[in-house]
Backbone bond lengths (Angstrom), bond angles and torsions (degrees), N, CA, C in turn:
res aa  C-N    CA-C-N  psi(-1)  N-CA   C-N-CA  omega(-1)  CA-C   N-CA-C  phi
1 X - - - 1.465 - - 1.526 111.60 -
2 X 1.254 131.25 5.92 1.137 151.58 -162.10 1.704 101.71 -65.33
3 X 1.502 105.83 -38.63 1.434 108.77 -170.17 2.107 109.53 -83.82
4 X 1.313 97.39 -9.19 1.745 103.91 -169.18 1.659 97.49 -86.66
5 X 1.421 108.15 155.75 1.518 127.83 170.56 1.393 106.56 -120.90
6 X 1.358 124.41 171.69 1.345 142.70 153.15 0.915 131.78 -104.45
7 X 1.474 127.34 121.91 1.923 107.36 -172.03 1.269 93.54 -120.00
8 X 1.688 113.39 107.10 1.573 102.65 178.21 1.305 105.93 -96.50
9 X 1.491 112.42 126.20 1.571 113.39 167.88 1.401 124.91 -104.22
10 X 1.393 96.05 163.24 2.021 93.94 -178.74 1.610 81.34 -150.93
11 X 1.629 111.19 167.84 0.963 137.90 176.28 1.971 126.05 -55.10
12 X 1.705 91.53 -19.86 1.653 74.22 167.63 1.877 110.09 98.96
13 X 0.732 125.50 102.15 1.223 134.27 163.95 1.908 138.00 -146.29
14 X 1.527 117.01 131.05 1.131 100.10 -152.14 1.474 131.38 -86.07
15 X 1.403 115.80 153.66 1.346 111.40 -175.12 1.286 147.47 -31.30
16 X 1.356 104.30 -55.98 1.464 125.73 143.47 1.687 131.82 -143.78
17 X 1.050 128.50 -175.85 1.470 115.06 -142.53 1.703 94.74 -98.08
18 X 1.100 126.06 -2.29 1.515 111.79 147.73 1.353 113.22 -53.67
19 X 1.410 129.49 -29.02 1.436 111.96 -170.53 1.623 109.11 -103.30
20 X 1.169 115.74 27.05 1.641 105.56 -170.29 1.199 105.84 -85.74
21 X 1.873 127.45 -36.22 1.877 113.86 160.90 1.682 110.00 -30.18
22 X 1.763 107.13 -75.22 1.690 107.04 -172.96 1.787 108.25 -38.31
23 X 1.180 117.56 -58.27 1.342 115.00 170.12 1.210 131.38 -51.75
24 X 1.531 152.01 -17.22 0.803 177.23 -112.33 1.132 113.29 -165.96
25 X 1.691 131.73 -28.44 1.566 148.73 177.12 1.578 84.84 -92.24
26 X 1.342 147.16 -2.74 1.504 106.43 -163.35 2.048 79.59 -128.60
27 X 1.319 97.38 -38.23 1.526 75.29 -179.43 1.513 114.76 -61.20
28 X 1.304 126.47 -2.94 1.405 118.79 179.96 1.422 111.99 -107.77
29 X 1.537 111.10 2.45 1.372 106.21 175.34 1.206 127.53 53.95
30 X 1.061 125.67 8.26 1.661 109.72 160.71 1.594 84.79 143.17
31 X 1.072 137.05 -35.75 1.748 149.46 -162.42 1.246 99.34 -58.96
32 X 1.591 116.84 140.15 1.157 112.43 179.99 1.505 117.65 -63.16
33 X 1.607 127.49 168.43 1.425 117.49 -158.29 1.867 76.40 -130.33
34 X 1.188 103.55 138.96 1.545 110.82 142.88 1.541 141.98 -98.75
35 X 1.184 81.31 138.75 1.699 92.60 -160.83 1.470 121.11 -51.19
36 X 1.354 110.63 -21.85 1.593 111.87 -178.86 1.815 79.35 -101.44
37 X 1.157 168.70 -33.32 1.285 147.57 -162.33 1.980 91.34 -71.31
38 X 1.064 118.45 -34.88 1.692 118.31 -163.71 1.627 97.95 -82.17
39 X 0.932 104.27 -48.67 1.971 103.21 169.86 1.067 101.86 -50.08
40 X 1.182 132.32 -93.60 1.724 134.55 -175.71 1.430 93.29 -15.29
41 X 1.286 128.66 -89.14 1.589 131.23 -138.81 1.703 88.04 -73.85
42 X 0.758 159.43 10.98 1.505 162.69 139.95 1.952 103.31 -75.97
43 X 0.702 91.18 -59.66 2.077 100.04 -165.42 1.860 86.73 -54.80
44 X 1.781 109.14 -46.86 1.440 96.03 -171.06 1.584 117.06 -81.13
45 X 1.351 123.92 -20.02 1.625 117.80 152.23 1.546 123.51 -45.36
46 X 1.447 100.60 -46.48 1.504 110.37 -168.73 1.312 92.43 -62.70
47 X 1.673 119.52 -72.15 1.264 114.73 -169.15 1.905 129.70 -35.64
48 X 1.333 103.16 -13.17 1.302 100.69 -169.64 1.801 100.46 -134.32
49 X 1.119 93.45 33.93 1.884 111.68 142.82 1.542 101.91 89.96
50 X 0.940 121.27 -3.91 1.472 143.05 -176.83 1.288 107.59 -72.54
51 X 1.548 112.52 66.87 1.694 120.64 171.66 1.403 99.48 -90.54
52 X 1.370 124.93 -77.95 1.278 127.67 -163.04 1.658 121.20 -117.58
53 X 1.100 135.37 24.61 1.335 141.38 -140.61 1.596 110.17 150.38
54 X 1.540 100.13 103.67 1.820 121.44 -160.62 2.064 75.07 -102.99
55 X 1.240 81.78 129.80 1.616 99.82 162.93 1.589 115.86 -85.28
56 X 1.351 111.89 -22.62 1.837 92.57 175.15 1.042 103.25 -94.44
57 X 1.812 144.99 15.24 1.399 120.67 178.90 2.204 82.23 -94.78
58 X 1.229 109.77 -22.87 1.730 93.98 171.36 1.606 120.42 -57.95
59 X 1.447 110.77 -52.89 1.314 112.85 149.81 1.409 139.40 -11.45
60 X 1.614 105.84 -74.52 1.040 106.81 169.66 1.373 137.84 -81.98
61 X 1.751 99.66 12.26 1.446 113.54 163.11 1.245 121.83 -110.14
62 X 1.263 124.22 -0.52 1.759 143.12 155.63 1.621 96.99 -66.19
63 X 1.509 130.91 -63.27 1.690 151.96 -150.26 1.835 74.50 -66.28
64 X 1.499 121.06 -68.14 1.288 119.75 -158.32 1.732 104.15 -52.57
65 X 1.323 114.34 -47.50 1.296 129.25 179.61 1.625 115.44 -23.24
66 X 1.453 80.19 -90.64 1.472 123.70 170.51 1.609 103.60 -30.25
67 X 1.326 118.97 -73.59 1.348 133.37 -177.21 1.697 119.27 -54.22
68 X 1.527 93.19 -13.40 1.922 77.52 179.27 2.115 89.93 -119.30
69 X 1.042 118.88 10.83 1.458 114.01 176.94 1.657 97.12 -89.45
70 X 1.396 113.62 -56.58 1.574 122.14 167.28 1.949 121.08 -31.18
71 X 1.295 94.80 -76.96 1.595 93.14 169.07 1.832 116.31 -63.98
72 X 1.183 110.63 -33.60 1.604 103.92 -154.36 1.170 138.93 86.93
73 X 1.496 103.57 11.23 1.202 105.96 175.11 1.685 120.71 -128.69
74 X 1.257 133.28 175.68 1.432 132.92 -157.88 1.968 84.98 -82.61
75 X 1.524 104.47 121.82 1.203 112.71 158.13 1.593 110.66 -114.55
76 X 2.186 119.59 142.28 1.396 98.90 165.29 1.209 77.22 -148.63
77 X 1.808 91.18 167.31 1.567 121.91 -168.56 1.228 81.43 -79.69
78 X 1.568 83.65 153.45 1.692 99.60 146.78 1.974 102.63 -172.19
79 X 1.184 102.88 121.05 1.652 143.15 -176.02 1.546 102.09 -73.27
80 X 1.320 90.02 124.90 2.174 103.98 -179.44 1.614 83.47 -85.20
81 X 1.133 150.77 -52.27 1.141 135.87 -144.93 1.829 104.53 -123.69
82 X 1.421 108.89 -2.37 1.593 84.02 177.56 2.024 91.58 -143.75
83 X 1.375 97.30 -129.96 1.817 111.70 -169.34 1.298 112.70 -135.67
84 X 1.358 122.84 106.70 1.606 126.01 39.57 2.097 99.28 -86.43
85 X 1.348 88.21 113.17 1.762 97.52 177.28 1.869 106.37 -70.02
86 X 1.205 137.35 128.24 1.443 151.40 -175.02 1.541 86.64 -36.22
87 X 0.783 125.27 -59.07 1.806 127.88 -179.74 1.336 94.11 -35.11
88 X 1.421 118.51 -74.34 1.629 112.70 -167.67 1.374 118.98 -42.11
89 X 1.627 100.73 -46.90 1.747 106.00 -161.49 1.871 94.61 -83.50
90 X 0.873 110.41 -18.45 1.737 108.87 174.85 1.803 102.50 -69.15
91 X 1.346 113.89 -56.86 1.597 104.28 165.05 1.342 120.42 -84.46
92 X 1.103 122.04 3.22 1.574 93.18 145.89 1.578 128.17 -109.06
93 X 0.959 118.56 33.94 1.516 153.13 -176.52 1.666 102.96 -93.95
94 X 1.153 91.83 -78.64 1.594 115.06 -179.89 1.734 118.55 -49.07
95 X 1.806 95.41 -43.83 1.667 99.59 178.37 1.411 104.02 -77.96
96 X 1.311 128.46 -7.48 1.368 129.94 -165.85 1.559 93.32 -104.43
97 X 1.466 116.54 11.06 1.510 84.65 170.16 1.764 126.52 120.84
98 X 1.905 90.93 -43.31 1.625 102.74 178.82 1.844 120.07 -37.61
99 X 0.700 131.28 164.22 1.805 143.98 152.95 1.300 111.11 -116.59
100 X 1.668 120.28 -46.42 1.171 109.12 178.95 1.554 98.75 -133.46
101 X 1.501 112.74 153.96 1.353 135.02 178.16 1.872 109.33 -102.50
102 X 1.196 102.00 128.66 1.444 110.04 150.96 2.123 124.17 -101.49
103 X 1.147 94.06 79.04 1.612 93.63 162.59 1.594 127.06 -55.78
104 X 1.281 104.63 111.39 1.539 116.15 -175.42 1.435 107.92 -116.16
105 X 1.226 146.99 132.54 1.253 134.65 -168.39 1.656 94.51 -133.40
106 X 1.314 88.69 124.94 2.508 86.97 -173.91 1.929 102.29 -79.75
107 X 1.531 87.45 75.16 1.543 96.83 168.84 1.828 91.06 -159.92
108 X 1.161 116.00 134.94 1.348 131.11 175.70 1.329 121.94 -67.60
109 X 1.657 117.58 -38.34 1.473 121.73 -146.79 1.454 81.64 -118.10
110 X 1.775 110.21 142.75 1.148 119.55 142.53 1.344 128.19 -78.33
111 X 1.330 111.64 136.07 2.022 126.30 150.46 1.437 115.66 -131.80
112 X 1.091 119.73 158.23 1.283 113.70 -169.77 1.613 90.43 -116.73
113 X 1.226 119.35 25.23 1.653 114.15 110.67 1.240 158.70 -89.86
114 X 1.231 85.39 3.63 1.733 105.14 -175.73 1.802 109.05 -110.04
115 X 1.834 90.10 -82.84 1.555 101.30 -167.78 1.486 107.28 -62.61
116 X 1.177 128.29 -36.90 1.414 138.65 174.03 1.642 118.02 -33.04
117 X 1.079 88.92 -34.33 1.902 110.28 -165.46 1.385 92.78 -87.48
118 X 1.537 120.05 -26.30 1.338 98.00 -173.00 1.282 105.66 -75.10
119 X 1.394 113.46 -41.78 1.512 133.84 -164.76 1.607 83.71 -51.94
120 X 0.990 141.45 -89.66 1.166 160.54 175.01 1.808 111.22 9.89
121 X 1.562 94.98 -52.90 1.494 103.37 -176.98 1.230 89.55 -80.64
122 X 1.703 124.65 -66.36 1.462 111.70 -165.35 2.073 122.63 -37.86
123 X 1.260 94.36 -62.49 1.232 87.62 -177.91 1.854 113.53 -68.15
124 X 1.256 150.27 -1.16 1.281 152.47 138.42 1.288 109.57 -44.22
125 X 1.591 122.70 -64.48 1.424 119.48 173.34 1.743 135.39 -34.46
126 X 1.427 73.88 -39.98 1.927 109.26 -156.14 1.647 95.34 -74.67
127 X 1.283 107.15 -50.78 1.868 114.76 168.02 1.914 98.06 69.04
128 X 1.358 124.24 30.43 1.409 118.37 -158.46 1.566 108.06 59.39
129 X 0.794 129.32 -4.51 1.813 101.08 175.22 1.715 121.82 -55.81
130 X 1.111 117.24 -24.26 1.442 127.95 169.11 1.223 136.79 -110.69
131 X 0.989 131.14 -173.27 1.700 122.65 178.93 2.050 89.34 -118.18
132 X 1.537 121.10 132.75 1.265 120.09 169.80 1.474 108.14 -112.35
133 X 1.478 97.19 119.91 1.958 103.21 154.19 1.929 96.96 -83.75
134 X 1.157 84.81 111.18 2.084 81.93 158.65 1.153 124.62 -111.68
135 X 1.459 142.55 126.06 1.250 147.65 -172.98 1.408 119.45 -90.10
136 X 1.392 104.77 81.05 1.963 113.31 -167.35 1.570 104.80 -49.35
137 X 1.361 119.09 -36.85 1.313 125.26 -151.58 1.769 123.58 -146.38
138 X 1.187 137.85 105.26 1.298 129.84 -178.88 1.606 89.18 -131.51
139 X 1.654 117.33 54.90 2.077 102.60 163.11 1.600 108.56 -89.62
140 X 1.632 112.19 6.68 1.754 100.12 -169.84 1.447 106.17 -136.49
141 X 1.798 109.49 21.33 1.004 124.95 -164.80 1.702 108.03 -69.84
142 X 1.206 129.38 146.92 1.822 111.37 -148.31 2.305 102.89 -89.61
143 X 1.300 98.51 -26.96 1.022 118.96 -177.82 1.602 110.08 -56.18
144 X 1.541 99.28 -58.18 1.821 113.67 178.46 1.136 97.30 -68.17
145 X 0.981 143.47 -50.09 1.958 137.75 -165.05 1.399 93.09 -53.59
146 X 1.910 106.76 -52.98 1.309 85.82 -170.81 1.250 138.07 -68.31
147 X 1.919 105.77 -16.45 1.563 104.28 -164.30 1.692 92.48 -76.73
148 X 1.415 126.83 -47.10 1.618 117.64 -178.33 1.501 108.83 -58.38
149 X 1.248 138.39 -39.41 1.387 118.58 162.38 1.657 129.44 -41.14
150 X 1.108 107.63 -37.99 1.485 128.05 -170.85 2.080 91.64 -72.13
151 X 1.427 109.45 -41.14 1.554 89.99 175.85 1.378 113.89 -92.36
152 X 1.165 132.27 -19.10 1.541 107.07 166.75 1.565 117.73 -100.14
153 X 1.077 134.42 20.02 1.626 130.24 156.52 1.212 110.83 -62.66
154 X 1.496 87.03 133.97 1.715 111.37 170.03 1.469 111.81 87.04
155 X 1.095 111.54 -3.13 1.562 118.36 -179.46 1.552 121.17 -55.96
156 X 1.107 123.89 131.08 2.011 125.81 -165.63 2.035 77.31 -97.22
157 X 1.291 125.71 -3.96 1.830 100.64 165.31 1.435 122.25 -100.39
158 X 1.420 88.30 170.45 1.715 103.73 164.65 1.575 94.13 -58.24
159 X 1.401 105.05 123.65 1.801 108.36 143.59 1.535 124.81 -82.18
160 X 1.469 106.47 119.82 1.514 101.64 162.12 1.562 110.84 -95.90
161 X 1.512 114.62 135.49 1.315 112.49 166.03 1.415 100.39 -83.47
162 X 1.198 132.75 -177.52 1.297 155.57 -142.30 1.480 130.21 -165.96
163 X 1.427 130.22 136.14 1.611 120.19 161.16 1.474 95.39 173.22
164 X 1.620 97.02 172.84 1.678 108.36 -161.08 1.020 85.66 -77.86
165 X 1.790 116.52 152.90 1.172 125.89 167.42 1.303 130.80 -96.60
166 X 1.205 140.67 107.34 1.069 135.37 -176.59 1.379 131.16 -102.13
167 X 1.602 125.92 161.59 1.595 133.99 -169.37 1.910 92.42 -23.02
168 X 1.606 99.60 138.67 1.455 95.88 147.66 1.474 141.05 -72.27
169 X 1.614 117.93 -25.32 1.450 138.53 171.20 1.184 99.52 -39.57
170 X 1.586 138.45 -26.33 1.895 132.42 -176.71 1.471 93.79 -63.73
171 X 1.160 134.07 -53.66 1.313 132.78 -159.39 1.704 94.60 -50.15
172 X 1.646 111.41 -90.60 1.620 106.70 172.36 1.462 113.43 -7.20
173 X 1.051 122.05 -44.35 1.271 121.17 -140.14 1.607 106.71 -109.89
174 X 1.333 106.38 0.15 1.505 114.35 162.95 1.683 118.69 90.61
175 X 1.387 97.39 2.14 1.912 105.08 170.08 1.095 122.61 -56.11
176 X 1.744 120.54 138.71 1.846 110.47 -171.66 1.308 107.43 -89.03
177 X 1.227 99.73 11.50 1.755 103.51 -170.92 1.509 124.47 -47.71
178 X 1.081 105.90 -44.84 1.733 103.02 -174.17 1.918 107.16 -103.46
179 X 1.763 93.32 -7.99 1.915 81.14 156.34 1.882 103.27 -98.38
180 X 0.610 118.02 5.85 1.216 96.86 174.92 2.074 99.56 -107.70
181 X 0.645 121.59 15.96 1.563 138.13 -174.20 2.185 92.29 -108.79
182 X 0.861 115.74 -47.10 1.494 125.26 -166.14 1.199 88.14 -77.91
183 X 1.469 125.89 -70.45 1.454 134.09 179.13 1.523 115.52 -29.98
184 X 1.322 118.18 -53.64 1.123 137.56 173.97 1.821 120.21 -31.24
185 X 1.440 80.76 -54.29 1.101 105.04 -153.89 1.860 100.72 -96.17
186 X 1.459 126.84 -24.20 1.478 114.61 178.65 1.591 87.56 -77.34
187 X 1.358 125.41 -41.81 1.543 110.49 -163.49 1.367 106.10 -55.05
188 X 1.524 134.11 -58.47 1.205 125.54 177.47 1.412 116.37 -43.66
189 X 1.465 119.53 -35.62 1.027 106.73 177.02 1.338 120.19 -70.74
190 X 0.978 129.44 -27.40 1.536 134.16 -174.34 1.304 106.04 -62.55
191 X 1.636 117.43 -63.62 1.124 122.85 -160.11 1.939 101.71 -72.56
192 X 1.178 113.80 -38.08 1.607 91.91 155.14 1.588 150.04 -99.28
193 X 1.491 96.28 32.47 0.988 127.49 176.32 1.612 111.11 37.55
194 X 1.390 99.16 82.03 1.483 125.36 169.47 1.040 110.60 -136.36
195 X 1.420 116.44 124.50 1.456 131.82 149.55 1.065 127.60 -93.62
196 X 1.472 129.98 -9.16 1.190 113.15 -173.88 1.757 100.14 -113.27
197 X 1.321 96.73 93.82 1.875 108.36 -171.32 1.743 92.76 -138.91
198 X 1.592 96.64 153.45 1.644 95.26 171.61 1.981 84.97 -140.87
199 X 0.965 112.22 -178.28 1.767 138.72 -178.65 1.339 124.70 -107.15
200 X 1.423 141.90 110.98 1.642 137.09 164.87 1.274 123.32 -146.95
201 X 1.250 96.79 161.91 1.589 98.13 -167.80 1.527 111.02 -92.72
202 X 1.652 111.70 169.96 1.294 96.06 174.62 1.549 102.71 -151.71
203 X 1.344 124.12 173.29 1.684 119.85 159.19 1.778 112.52 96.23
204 X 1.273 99.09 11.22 1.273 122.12 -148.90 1.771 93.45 -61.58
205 X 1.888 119.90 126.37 1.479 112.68 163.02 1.257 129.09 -95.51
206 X 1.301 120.52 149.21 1.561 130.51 -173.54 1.086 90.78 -73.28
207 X 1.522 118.58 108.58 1.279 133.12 163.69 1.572 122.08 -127.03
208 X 1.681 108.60 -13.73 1.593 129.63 166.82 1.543 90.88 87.27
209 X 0.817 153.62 6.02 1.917 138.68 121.13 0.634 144.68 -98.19
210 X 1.573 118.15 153.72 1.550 126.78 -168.34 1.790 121.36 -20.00
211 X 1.118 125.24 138.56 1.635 101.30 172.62 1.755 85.04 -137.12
212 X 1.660 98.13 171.59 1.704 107.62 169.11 1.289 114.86 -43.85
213 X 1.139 120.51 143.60 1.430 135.75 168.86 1.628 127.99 -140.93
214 X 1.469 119.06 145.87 1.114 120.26 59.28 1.496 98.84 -109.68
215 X 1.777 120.05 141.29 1.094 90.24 161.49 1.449 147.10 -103.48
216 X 1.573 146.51 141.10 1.589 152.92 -114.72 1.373 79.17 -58.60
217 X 1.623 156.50 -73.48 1.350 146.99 -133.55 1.594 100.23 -75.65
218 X 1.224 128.36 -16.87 1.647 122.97 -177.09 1.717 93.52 -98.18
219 X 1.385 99.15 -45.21 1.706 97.68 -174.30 1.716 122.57 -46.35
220 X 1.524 105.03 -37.38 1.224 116.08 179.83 1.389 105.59 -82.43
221 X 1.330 132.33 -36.97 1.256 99.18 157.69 1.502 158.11 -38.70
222 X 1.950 88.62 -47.97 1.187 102.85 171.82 1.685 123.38 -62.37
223 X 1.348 106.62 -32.25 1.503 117.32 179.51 1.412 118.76 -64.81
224 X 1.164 113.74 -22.18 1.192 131.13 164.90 1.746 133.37 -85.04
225 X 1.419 110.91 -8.22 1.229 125.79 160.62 1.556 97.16 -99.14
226 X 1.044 133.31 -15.34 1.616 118.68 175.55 1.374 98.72 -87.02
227 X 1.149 146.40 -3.63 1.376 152.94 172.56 1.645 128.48 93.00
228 X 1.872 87.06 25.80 1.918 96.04 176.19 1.663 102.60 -51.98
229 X 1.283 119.77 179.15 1.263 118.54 165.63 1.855 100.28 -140.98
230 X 1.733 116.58 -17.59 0.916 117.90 -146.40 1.590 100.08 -149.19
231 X 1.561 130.83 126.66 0.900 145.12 -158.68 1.715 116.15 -153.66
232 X 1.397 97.11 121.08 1.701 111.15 -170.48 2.094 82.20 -119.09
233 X 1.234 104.60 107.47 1.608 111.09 152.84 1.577 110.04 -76.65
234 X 1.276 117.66 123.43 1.617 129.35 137.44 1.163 126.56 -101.98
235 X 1.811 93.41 112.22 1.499 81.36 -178.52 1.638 112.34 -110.76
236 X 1.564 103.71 126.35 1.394 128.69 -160.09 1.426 99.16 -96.14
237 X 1.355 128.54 4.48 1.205 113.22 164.25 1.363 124.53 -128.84
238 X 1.593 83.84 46.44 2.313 90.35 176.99 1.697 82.29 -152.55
239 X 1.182 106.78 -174.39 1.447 113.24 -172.57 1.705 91.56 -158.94
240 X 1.376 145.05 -30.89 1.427 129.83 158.89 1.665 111.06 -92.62
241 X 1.621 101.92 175.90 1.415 133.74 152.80 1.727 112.96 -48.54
242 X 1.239 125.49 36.31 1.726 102.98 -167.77 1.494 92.61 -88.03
243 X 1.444 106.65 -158.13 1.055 135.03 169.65 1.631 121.21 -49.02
244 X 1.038 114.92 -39.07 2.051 134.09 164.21 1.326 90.65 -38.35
245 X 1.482 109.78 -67.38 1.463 121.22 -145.80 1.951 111.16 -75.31
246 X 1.592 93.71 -39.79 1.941 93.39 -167.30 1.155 82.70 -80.28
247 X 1.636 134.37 -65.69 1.341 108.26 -149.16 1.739 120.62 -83.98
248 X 1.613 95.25 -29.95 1.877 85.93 -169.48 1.521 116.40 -83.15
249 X 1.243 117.99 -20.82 1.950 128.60 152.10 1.282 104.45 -64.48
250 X 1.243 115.52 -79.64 1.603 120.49 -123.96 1.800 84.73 -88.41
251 X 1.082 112.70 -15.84 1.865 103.40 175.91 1.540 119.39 -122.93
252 X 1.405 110.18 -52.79 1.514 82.65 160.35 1.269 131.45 -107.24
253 X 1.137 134.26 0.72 1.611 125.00 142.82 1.577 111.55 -74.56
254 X 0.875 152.68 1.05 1.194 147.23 155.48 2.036 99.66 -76.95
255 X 1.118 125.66 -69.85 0.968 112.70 168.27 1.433 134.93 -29.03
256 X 1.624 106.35 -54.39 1.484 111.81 178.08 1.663 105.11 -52.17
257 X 1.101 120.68 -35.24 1.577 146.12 -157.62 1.445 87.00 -63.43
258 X 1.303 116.90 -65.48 1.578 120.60 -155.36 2.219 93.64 -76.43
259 X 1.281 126.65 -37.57 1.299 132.37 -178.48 1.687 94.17 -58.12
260 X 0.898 106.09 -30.75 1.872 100.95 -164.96 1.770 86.01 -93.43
261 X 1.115 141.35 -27.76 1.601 122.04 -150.24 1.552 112.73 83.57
262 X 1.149 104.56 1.03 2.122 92.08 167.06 1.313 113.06 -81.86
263 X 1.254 111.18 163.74 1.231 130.22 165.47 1.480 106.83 -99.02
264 X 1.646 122.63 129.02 1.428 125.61 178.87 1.237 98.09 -133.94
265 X 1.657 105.99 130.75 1.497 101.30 141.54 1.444 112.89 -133.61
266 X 1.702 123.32 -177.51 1.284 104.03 179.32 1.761 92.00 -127.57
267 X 1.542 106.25 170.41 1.827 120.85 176.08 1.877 100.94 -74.66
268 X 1.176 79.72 134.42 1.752 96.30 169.63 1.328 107.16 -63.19
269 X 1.511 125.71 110.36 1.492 153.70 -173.70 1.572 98.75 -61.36
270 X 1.129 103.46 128.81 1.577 130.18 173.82 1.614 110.37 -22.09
271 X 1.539 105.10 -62.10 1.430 105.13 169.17 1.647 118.85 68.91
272 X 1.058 119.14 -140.84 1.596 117.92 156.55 1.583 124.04 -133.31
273 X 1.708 90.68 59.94 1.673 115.14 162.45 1.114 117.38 -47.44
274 X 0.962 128.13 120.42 1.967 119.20 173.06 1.475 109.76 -52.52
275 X 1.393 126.44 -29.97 1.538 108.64 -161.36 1.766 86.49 -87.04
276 X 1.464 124.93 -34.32 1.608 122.29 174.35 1.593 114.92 -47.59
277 X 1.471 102.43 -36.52 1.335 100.91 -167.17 1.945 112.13 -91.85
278 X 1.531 100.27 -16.42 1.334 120.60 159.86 1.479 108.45 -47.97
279 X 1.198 121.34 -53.50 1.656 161.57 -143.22 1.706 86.75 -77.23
280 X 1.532 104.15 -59.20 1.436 99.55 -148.31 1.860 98.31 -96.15
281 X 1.256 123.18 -7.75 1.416 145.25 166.36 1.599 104.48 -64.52
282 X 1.445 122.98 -56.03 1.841 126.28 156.73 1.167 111.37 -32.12
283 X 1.291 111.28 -71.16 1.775 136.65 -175.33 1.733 95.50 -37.63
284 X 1.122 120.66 -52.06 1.462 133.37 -179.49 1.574 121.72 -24.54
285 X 1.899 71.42 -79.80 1.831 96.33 -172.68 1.739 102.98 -106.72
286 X 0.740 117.82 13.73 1.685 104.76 127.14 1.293 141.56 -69.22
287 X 1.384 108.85 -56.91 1.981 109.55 146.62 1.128 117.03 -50.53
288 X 1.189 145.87 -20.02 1.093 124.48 -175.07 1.571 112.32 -98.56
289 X 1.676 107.48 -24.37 1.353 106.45 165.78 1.644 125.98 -79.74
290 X 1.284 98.60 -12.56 1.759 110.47 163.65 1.240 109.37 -74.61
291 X 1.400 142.11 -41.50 1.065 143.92 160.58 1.500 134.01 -53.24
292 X 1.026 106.08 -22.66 1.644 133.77 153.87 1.278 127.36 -65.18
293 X 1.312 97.69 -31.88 2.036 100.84 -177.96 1.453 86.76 -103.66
């Protein structure tokens, strides 16, 4: 395996909050940006200490760390929306040597709005110079069920599962995205034997259509007219601390939380846990040994 690389990707987020316009210009690709949408996503970096030095791009350079000492083999980032851009880590993959690439993207669930796009850059970069195993999907992977089971067992709350919400038109359109989000989420429940869990979306963008629902600030309401008092969010569809996590949990659903009288807390996010990164090292060389037979 000497000749294979890893290109783990994630979505990209910027260093510090001088750069959140450039960041903010590329996730929209060329689309016009509004001026109060770029304030907000600036006001909410600032607000959460993010002047000069973003703590999940350290993260995701501990996860990268971690993840190529585990297998042994050359792992590099590479960011759909920021730097090191998948382009970079695809050529320096290639100058380093690779033949074949494993694309891993630290998101579980496929949409072919999301993971698709990665595929998209990877193989553009790649131009055939390599051979790619890509891993569309790890939401039922047995390892991850188990590590999120392991944080909500035994819990006296309501569990909310969790994940970004995206356009409703995927459904029409035949995306496994939000069954494999459900899926996700009864297995954890099973294996830590909870029943009393419900599902919502969150992160939702002003784009003026419909998106998945329910979303977590209506959900908690409702849970709270059924007479929850007590609420543990998992959210099964992120795996770091980003921006999802501090501001749309931990500030304004935590807020709504305290306006209603609930009690919320959420599970400490995967991050770059050794047994997660153990987790996502399996995920590895299993594709690669499927790819072998």
């Amino acid at each position: 395996m000497s000749d294979t690389a890893v290109i783990l990707m994630a979505y990209g987020s910027p260093e510090r909050v001088a750069d959140v316009p450039a960041y903010y210009a590329d996730i929209r690709g060329g689309r016009p940006i509004a001026p109060e949408h770029l304030d907000d996503l600036v006001s909410r970096y600032r607000s959460l200490g993010i002047e000069d030095s973003n703590p999940l791009n350290a993260i995701t350079e501990a996860t990268r760390a971690a993840l190529q000492e585990e297998l042994g083999l050359p792992v590099y980032t590479g960011m759909k929306h920021w730097t090191p851009h998948i382009a970079e880590a695809v050529d320096a993959a290639v100058e380093g040597g690779a033949q074949r690439l494993v694309g891993l993207v630290l998101a579980p669930h496929y949409s072919r709005l999301s993971i698709a796009g990665y595929r998209e850059q990877l193989d553009g970069a790649l131009d055939g110079r390599a051979e790619v195993v890509f891993i569309d999907s790890w939401h039922d992977d047995d390892g991850f069920v188990a590590f999120l089971a392991d944080r909500v067992r035994g819990t006296d709350a309501h569990v909310v599962f969790t994940a970004h919400s995206l356009p409703e038109r995927i459904i029409a359109a035949g995306d496994p995205y939000k069954d494999q989000l459900l899926e996700t989420a009864q297995l954890v429940a099973d294996r830590a034997d909870v029943d009393d869990w419900s599902f919502s979306f969150q992160s939702e963008s002003p784009t003026g259509e419909p998106w998945l629902g329910p979303d977590i600030l209506d959900h908690l309401e409702a849970l709270k007219a059924q007479g929850v008092e007590q609420v543990l969010v998992c959210p099964v569809g992120f795996v770091s601390d980003h921006l999802e996590i501090r501001w749309d949990i931990d500030n304004e659903a935590q807020d709504k939380a305290r306006e209603l009288g609930l009690r919320l807390e959420r599970i400490e996010m995967p991050n770059d846990d050794p047994r997660f990164v153990r987790t996502l090292a399996d995920i590895v060389r299993g594709r690669l040994s499927a790819a072998a037979t």
